[in-house]
C-alpha positions as CSV (number, residue, x, y, z in Angstrom):
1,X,82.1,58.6,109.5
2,X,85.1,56.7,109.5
3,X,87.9,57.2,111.7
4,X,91.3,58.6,110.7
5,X,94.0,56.4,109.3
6,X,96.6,55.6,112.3
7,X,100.0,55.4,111.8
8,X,102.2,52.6,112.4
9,X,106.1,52.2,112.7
10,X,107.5,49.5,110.7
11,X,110.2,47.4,112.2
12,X,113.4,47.6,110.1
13,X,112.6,50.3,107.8
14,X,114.2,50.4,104.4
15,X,114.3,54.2,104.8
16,X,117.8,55.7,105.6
17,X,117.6,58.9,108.4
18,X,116.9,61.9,107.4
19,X,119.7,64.5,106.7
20,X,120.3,66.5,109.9
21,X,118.3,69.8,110.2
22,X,120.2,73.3,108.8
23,X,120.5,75.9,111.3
24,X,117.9,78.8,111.0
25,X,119.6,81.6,109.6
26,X,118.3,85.3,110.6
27,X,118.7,89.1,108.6
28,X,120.4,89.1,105.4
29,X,121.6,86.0,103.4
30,X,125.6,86.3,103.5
31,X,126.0,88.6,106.2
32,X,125.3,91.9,104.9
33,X,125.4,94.9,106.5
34,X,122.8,97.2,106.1
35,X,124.9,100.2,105.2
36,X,126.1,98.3,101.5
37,X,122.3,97.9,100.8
38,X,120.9,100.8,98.2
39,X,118.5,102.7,99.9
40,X,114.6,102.2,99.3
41,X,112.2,104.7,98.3
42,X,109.5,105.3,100.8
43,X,105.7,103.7,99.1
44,X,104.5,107.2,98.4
45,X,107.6,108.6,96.5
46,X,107.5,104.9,94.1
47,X,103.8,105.6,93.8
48,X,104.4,109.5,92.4
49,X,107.5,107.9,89.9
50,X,105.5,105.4,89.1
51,X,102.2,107.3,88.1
52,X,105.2,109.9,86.6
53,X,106.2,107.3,84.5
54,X,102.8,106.0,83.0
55,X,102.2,110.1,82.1
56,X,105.5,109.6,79.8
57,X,104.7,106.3,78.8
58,X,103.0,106.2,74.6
59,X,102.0,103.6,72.1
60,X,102.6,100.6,74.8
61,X,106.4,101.9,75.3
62,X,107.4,102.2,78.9
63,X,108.7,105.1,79.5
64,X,112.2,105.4,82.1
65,X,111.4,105.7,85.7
66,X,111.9,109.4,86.7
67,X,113.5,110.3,89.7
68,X,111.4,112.2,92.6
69,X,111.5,115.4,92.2
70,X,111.4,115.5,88.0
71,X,107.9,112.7,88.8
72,X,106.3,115.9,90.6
73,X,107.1,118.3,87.9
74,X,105.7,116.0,85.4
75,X,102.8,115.4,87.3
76,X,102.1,119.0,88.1
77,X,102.4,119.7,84.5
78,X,99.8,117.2,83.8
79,X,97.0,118.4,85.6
80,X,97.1,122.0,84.5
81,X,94.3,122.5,82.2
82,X,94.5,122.7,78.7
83,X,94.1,126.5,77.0
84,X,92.4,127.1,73.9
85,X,93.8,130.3,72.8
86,X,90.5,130.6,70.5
87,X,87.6,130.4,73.1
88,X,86.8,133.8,74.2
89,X,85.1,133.9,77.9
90,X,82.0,136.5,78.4
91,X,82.8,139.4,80.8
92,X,80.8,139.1,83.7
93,X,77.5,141.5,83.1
94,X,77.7,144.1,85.4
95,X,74.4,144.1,88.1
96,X,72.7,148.2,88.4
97,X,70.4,149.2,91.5
């Protein structure tokens, strides 16, 4: 195996110095305050909007993203089975001693 390369300073470097290091800056870029920020939807509401929204969306159209509550309706609405008015379902037969 050979041995790593070793570096070497060079006397009188062409090289200017580097620029001087920025201060790290912490929180929000431009000093805002929490309070102007819109507020976030918590990961389960975005996931109900956004399963809402694939429901409404047809023919590789995206549909608008539905608020919260509207997403639930539409969801609801969704997983109700279908009715076919022209099955007719046997009464049970009834069982004598």
């Amino acid at each position: 195996m050979r041995s790593p390369r070793k570096l070497r300073v060079v006397p009188d470097c062409p090289q200017p110095d580097p620029q001087p290091f920025k201060r790290i800056q912490y929180g929000f870029a431009g000093g805002h305050k929490v309070e102007r920020l819109a507020p976030m939807p918590l990961p389960h509401e975005i996931s109900v909007r956004a399963r809402a929204q694939s429901i409404l969306s047809r023919d590789g159209k995206r549909a608008e993203l539905p608020d919260y509550e509207t997403a639930l309706k539409i969801i609801a609405e969704a997983n109700k089975p279908k009715r076919d008015w022209n099955v007719t379902v046997p009464k049970p037969r009834k069982v004598t001693p």
